[in-house]
Chimera marker file (.cmm) of the C-alpha trace (Angstrom):
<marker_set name="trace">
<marker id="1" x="109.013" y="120.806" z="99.644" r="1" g="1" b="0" radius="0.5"/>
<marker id="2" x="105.441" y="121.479" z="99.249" r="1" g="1" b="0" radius="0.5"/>
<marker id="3" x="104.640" y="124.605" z="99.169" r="1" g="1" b="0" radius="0.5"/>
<marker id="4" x="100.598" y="124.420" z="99.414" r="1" g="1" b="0" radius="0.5"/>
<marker id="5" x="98.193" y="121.450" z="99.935" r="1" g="1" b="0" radius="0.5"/>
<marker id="6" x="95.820" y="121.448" z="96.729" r="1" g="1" b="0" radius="0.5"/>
<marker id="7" x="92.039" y="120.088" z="96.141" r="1" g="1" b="0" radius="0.5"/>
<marker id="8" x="93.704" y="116.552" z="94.668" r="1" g="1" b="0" radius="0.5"/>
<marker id="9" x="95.483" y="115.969" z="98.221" r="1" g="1" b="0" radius="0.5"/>
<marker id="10" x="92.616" y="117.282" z="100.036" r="1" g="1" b="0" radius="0.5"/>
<marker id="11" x="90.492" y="114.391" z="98.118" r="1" g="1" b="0" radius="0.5"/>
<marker id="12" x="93.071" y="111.981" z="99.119" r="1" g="1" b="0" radius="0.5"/>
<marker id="13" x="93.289" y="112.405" z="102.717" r="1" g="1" b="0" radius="0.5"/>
<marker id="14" x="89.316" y="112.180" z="102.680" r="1" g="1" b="0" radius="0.5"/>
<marker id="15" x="89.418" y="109.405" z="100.835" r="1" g="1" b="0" radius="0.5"/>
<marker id="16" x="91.797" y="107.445" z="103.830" r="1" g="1" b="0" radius="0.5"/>
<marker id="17" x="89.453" y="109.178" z="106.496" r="1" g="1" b="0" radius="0.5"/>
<marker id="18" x="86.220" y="107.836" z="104.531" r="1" g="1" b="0" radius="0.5"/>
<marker id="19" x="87.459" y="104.662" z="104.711" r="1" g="1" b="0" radius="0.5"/>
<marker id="20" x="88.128" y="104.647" z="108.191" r="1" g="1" b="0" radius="0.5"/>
<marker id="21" x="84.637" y="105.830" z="109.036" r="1" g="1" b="0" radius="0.5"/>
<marker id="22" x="85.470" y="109.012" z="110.058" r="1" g="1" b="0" radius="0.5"/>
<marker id="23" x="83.021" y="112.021" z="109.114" r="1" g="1" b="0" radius="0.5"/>
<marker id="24" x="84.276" y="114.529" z="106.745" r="1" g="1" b="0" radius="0.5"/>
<marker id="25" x="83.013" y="117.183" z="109.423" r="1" g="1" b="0" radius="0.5"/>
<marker id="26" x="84.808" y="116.494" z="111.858" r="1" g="1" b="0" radius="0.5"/>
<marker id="27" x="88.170" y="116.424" z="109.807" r="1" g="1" b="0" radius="0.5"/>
<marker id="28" x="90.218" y="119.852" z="109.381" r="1" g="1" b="0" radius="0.5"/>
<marker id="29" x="93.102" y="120.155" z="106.833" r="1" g="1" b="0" radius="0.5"/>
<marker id="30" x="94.682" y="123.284" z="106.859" r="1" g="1" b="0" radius="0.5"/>
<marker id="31" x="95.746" y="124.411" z="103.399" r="1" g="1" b="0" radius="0.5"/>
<marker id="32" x="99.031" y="125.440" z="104.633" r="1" g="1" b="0" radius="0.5"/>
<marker id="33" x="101.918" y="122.017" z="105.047" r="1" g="1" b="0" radius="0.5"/>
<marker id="34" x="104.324" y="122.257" z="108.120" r="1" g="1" b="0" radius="0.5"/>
<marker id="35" x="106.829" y="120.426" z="109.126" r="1" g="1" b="0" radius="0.5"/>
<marker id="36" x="107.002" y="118.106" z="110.683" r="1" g="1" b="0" radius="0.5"/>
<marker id="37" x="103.892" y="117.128" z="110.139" r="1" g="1" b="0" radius="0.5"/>
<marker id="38" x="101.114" y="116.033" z="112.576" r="1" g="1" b="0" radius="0.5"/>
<marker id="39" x="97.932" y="114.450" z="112.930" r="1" g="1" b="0" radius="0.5"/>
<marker id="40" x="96.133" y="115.235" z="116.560" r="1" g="1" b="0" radius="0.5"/>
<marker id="41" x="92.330" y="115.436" z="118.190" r="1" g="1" b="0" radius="0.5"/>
<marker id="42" x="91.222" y="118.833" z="119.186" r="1" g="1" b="0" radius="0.5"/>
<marker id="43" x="89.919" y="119.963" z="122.025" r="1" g="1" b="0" radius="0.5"/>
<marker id="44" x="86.498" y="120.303" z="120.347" r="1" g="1" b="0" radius="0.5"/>
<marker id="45" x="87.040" y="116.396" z="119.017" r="1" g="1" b="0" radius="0.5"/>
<marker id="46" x="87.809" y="117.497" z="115.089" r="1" g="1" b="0" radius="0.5"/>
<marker id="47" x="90.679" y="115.796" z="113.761" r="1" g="1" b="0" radius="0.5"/>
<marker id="48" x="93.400" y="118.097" z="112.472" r="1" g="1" b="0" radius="0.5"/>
<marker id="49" x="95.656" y="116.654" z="109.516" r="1" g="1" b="0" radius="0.5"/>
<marker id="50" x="98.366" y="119.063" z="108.764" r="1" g="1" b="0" radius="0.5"/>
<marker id="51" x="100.540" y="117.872" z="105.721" r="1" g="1" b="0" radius="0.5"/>
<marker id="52" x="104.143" y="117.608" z="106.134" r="1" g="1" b="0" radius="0.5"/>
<marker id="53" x="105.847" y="119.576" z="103.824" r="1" g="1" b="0" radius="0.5"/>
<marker id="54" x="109.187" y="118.049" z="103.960" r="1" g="1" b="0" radius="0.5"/>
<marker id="55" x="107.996" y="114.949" z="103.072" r="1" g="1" b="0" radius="0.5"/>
<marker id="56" x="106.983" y="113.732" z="99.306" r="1" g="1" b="0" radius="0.5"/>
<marker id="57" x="103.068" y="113.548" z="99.850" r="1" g="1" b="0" radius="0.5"/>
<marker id="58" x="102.676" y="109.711" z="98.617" r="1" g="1" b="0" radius="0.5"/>
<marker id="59" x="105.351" y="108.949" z="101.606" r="1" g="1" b="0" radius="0.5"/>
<marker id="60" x="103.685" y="110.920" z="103.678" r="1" g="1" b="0" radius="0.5"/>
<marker id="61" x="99.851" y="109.423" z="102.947" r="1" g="1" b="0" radius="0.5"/>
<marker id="62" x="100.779" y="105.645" z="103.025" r="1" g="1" b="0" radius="0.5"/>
<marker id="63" x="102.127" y="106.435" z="106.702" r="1" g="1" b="0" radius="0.5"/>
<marker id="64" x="98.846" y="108.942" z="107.187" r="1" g="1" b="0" radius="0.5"/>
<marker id="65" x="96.287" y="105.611" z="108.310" r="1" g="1" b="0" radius="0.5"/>
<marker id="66" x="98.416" y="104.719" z="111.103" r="1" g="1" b="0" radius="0.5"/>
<marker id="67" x="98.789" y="108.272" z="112.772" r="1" g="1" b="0" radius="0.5"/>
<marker id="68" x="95.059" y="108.648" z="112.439" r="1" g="1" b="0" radius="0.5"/>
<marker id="69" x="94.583" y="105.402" z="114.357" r="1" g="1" b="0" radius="0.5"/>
<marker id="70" x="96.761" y="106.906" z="117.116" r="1" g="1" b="0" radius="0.5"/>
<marker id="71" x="94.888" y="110.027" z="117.423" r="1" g="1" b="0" radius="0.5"/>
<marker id="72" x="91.641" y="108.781" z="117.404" r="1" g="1" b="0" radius="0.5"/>
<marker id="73" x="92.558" y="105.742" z="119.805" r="1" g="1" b="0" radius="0.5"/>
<marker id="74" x="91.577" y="102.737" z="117.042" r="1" g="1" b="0" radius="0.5"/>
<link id1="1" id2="2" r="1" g="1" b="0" radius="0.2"/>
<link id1="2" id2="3" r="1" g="1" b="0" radius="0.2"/>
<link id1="3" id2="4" r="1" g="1" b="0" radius="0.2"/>
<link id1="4" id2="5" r="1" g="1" b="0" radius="0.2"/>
<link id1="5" id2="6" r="1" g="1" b="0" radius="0.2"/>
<link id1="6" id2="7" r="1" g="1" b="0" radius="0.2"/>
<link id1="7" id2="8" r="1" g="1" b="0" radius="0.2"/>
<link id1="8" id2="9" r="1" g="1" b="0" radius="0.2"/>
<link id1="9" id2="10" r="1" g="1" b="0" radius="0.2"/>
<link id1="10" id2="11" r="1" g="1" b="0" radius="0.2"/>
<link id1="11" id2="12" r="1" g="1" b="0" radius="0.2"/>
<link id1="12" id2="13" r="1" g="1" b="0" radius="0.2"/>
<link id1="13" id2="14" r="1" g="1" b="0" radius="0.2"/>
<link id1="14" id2="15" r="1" g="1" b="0" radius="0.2"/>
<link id1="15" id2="16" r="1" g="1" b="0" radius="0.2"/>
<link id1="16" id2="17" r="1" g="1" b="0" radius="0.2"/>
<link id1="17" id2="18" r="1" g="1" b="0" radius="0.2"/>
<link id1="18" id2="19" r="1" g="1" b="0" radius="0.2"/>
<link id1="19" id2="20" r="1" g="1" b="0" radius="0.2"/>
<link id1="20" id2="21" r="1" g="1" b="0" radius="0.2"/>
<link id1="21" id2="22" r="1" g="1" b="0" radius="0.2"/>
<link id1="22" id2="23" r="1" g="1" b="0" radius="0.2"/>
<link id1="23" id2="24" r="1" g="1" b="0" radius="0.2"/>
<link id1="24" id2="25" r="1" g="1" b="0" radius="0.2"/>
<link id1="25" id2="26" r="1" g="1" b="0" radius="0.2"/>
<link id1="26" id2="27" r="1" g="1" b="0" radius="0.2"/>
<link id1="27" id2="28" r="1" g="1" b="0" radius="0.2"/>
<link id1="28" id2="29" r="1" g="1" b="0" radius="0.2"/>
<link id1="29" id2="30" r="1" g="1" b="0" radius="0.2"/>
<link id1="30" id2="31" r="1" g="1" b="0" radius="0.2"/>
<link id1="31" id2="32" r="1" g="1" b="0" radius="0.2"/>
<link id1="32" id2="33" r="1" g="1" b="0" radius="0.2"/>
<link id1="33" id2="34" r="1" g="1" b="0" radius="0.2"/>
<link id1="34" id2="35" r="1" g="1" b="0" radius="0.2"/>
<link id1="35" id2="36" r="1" g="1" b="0" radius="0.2"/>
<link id1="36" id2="37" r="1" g="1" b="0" radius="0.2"/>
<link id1="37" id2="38" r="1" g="1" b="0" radius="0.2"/>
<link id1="38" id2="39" r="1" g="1" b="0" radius="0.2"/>
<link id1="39" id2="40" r="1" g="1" b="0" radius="0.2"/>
<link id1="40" id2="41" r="1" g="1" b="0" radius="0.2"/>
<link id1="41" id2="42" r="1" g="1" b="0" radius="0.2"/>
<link id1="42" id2="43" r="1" g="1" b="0" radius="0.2"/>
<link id1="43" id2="44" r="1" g="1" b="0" radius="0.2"/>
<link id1="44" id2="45" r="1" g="1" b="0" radius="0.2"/>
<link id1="45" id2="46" r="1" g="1" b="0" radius="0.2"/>
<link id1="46" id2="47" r="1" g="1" b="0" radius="0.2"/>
<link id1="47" id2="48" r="1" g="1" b="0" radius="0.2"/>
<link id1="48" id2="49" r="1" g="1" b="0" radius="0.2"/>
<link id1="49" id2="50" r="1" g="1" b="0" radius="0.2"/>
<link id1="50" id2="51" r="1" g="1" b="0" radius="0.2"/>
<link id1="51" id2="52" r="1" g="1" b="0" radius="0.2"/>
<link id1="52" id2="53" r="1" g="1" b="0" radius="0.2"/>
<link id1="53" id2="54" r="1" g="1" b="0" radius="0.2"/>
<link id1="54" id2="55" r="1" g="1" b="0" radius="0.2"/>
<link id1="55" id2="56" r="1" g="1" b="0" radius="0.2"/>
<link id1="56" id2="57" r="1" g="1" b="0" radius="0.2"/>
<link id1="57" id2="58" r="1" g="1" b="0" radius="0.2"/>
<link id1="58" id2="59" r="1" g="1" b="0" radius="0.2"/>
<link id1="59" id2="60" r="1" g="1" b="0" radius="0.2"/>
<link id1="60" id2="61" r="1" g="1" b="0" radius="0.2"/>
<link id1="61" id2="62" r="1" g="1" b="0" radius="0.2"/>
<link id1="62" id2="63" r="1" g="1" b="0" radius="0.2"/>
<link id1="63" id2="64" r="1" g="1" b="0" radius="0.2"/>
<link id1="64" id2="65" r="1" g="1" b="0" radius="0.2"/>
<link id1="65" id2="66" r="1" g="1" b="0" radius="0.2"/>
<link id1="66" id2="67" r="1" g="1" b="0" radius="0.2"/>
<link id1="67" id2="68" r="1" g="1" b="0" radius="0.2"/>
<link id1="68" id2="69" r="1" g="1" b="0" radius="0.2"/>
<link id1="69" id2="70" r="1" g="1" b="0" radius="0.2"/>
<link id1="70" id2="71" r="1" g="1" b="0" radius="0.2"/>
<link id1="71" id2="72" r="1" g="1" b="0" radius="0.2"/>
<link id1="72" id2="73" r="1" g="1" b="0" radius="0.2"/>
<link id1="73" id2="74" r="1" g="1" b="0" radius="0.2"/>
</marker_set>
């Protein structure tokens, strides 16, 4: 399990969401994993990425592309 999502992670996910054109303000990643997991729009349009901590975090980011596209409608 993972008990706390660090800087390096942090840089990875905004790495993916860089790449998909998608402004690092409007992206919130709370420090804290759950699980499961989730990736949704807020009401105020930010994107929240919350880590699942059940998951190993490489499995976890190479599925993390396609649950942003579904949240964000792309």
């Amino acid at each position: 399990m993972l008990p706390m999502v660090t800087f390096k992670h942090i840089n990875q996910i905004l790495e993916l969401t860089d790449r998909l054109g998608l402004s690092r303000e409007w992206v919130e990643i709370p420090l804290s994993p759950a699980s499961p997991g989730l990736v949704r729009k807020l009401s105020n349009g930010k994107l929240e990425i919350v880590v699942d901590e059940s998951l190993p975090f490489e499995q976890w980011l190479a599925a993390l592309e396609t649950e942003i596209r579904k949240a964000v409608g792309r």
